[in-house]
C-alpha positions in Angstrom: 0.0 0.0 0.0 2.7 2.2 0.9 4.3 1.8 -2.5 1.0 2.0 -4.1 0.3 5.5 -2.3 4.2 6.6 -3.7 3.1 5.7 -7.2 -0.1 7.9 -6.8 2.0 10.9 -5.7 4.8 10.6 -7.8 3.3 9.1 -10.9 0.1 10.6 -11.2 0.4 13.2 -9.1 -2.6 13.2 -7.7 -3.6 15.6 -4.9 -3.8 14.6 -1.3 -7.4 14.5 -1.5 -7.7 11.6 -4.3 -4.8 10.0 -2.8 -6.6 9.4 0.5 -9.8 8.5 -1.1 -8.4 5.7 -3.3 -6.3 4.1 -0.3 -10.3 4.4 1.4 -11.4 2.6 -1.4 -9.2 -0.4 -1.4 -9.5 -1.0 2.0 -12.8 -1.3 1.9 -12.4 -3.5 -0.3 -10.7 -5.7 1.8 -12.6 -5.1 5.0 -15.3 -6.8 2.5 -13.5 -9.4 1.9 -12.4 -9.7 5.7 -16.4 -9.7 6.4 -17.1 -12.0 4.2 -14.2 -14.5 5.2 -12.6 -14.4 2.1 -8.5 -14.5 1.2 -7.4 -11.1 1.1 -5.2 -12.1 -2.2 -8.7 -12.9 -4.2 -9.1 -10.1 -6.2 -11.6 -11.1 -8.5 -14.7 -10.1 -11.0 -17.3 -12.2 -9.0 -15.8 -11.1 -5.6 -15.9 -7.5 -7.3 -19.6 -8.0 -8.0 -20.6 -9.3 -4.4 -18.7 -6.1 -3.4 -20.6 -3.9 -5.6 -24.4 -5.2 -4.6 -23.6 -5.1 -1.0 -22.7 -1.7 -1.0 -25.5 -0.4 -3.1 -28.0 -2.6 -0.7 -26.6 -0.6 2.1 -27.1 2.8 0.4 -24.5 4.0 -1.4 -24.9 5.9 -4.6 -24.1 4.5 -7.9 -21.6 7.4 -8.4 -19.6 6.5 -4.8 -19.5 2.7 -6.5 -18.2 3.7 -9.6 -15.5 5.8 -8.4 -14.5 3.2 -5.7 -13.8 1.0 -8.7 -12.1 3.5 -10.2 -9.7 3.4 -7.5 -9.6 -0.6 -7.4 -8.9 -0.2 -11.2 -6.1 1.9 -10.1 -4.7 -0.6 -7.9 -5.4 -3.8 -9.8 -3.3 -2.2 -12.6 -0.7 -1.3 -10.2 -0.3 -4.7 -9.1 -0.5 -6.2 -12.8 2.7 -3.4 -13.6 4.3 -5.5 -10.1 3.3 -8.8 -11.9 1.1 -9.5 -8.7 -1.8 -10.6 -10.5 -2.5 -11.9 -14.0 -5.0 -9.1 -15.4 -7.1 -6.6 -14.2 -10.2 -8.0 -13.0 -12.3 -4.9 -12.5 -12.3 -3.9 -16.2 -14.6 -7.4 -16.4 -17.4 -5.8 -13.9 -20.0 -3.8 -15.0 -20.6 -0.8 -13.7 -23.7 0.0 -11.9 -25.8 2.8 -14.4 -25.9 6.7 -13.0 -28.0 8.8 -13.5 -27.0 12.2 -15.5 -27.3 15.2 -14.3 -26.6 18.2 -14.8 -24.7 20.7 -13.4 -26.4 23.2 -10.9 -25.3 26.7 -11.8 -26.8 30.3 -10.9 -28.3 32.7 -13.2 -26.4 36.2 -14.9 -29.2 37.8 -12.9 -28.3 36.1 -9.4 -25.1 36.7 -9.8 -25.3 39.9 -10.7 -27.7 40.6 -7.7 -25.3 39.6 -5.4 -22.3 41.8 -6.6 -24.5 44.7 -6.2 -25.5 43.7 -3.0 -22.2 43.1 -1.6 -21.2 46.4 -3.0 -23.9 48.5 -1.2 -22.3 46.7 2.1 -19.1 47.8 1.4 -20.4 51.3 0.9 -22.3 51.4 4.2 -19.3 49.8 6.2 -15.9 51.2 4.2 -13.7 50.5 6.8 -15.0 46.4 7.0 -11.9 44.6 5.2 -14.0 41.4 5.8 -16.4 42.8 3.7 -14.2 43.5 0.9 -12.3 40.3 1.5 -15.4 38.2 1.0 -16.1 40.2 -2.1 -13.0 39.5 -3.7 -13.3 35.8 -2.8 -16.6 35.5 -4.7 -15.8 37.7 -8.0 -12.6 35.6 -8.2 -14.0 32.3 -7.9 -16.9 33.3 -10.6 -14.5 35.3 -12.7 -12.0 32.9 -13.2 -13.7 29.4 -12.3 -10.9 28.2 -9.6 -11.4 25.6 -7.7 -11.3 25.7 -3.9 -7.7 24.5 -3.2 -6.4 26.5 -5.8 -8.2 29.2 -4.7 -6.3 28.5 -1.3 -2.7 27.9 -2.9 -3.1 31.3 -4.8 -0.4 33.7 -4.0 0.1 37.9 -4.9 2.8 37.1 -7.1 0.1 34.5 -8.9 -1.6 37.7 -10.4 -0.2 39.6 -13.3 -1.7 42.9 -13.4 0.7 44.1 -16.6 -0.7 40.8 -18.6 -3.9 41.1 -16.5 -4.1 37.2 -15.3 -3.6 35.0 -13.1 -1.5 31.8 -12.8 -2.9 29.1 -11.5 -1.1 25.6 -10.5 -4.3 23.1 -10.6 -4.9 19.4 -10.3 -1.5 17.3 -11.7 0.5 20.3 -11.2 -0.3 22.1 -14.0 0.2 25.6 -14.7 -2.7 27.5 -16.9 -3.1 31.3 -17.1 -6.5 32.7 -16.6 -7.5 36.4 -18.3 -9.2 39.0 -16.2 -11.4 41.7 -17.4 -10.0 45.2 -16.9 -12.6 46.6 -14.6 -12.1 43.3 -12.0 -8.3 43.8 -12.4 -8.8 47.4 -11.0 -11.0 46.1 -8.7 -8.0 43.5 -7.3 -5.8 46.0 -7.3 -7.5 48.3 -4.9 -8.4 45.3 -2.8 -4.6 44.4 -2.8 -4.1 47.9 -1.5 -6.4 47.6 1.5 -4.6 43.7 2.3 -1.7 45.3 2.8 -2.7 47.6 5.5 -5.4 45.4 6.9 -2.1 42.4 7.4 1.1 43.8 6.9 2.4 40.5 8.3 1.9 38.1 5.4 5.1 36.2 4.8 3.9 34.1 2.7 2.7 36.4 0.1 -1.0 34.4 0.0 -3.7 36.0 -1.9 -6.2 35.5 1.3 -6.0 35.3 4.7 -8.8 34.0 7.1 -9.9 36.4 10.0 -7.1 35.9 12.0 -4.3 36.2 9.3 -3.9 32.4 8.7 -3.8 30.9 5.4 -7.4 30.1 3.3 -8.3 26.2 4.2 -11.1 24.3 2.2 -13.9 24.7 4.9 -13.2 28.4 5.1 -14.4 28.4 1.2 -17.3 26.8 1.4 -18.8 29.0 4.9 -17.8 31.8 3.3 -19.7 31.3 0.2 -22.4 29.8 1.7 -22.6 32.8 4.4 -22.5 35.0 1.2 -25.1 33.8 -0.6 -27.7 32.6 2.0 -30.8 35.0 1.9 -30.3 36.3 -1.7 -32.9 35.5 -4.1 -31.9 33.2 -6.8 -29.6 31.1 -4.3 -32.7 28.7 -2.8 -30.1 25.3 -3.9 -26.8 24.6 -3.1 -24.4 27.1 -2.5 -20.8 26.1 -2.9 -17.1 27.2 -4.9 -18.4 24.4 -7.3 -21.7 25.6 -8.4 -20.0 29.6 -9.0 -17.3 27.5 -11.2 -20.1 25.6 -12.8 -22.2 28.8 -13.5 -19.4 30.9 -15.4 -18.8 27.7 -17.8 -22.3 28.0 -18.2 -22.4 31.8 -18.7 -19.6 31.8 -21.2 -20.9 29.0 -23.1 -24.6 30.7 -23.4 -22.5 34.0 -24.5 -21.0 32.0 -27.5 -17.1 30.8 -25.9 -16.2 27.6 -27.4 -15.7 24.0 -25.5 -11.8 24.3 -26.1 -11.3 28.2 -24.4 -13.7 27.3 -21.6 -11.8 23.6 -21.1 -8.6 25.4 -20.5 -9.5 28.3 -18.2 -11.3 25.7 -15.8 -7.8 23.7 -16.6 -9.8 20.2 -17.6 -7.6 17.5 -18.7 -9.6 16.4 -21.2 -12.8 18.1 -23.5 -15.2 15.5 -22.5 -15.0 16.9 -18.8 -16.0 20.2 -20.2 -18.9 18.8 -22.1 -21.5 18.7 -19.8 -21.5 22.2 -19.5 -23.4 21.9 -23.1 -26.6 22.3 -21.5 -28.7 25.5 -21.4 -30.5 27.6 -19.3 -34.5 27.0 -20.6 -34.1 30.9 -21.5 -31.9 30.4 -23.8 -33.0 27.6 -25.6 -35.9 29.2 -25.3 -34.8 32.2 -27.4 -33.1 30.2 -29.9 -35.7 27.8 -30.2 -38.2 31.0 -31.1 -35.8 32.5 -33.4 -35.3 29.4 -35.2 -38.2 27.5 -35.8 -39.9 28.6 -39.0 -43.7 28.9 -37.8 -42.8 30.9 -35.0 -42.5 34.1 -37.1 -45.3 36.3 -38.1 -46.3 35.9 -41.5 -45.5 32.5 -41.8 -46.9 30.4 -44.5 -48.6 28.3 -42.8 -50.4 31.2 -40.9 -49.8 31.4 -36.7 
C-alpha cells in the first residue's frame, strides 16, 4: 500500500485528496472481503460483484460505487505493472448505471444581484476589510472558475496585473493562465491595496488570509460562500465554490465561448470533462428555439 500511495504521488500526481480516497477505497475493499471470510489475495470479478451489490443494498450511490472501482482499477493495474496478479479484474465488472445530471449553476441575474449587494455593504461599512475580503473571494471564484484548493494555494505574485491574469497551479501540477477583465483587475488592485494595510504580516505572500491572518483552508471556502449567498434570491439550492465554477462555464458557453477556451481556463484535462457544460439555461434555448423555428415568425406560410 505504501508503495501503491508513492506511485499515486509521484506518478500521477494526484492531490492529497484523491490519494486518500483511493487508499479508502481499497481497504474497503478488503474489509469486504475480511467480512465475508474471504483471502485477502482474491481479487476477483465475482468477488468485485458481491462487493458492488452489498454496497449499493446498504445505500450508497451509484456514483460513490463507480469511483470506488475507479480506484480498485487503479490498484489492480498497479499490481498487474508488479506482476502480482494476472489481469485486471475490475475492467470485467459492469458498472452500476448513473443517472445524469446536470450541473447546478446560478443565473447572470443572481449573480449579478449579489455583486450589487455586496457592493452596497461595502459602501455602508468602508472600513469592514471582511467585507471587501469576502467580495473578492466570490468575484474571483466566478470570474476565473478556480477551484477551492487552488483558490487557497493562490499567491500575490500569482496575479499579473501588466498581462492582466492570473496563474494558476491546478490538479497534476499544472500551470494554466487565466484572463481577467479590466474593470475586475482594478478592482483586485484596490483590494490588494487595502490587504496590505489590513495584514502587513503576510510572509507568505497568499492571496487570502482568514480572519485571523492564517492561510485560506477548504472549509473556510465553502462557509464563506455559503454565508455570502444565503438569503439572496436566486440562491434557494446549493451554494458552494463548485456551483459559481459551474455557472461561469455556463455563462460563457450561453454567451458563444467555445468548449476548447472554456476547457482550458477551468484547466480540464480532457474536453469530455468540459462537455456537460453543453446544456442551457431554458431561456436560452428558449430564445433560440423562437428564433429558429420557422412557424414561429409572423407571417409564416402556414399562418400562426
Amino acid at each position: 500500500m505504501e508503495n501503491f500511495i508513492q506511485f499515486l504521488q509521484v506518478e500521477r500526481r494526484y492531490s492529497p485528496r484523491t490519494v486518500a480516497l483511493y487508499k479508502e477505497a481499497v481497504n474497503e475493499y478488503y474489509a469486504f472481503l475480511e467480512e465475508e471470510d474471504t483471502p485477502p489475495e482474491a481479487l476477483t470479478s465475482r468477488n468485485l460483484r458481491n462487493y458492488i451489490a452489498r454496497s449499493l443494498d446498504r445505500g450508497l450511490s451509484e456514483r460513490t460505487v463507480n469511483l470506488r472501482l475507479s480506484a480498485l482499477s487503479t490498484w489492480a493495474q498497479w499490481l498487474l505493472r508488479q506482476g502480482l496478479i494476472a489481469s485486471n479484474p475490475v475492467r470485467k465488472v459492469p458498472r452500476p448505471k448513473q443517472e445524469k445530471r446536470l450541473p447546478v449553476f446560478y443565473t447572470e441575474k443572481s449573480i449579478d444581484n449579489y455583486f450589487d449587494e455586496s457592493r452596497r455593504k461595502m459602501e455602508e461599512n468602508p472600513e469592514d476589510f471582511a467585507l471587501l475580503r469576502n467580495r473578492m473571494m466570490m468575484l474571483v471564484l466566478y470570474a476565473t472558475g478556480m477551484r477551492r484548493a487552488e483558490l487557497c494555494s493562490l499567491k500575490i505574485s500569482d496575479f499579473d496585473r501588466g498581462r492582466q491574469l492570473f496563474r494558476v497551479l491546478g490538479k497534476g501540477d499544472k500551470l494554466r493562465e487565466i484572463p481577467v477583465p479590466a474593470l475586475i483587475c482594478q478592482e483586485i488592485s484596490l483590494y490588494l491595496e487595502k490587504m496590505g494595510e489590513a495584514y502587513p504580516d503576510n510572509p507568505h505572500g497568499k492571496f487570502f488570509l482568514t480572519d485571523k491572518g492564517a492561510p485560506l483552508y477548504l472549509a473556510f471556502v465553502d462557509n464563506l460562500v455559503k454565508h455570502e449567498l444565503s438569503g439572496l434570491e436566486g440562491f434557494s439550492g446549493k451554494k458552494s465554490p463548485h456551483v459559481l465554477r459551474h455557472s461561469l462555464a455556463t455563462h460563457l458557453l450561453n454567451r458563444g465561448a467555445d468548449l476548447t477556451s472554456i476547457k482550458e481556463i477551468l484547466g480540464h484535462s480532457s474536453l469530455a470533462a468540459t462537455q456537460v457544460y453543453t446544456h442551457n439555461t431554458f431561456e436560452q434555448l428558449k430564445k433560440t428555439y423562437l428564433t429558429a423555428h420557422p412557424r414561429a415568425k409572423n407571417g409564416g406560410k402556414h399562418g400562426n
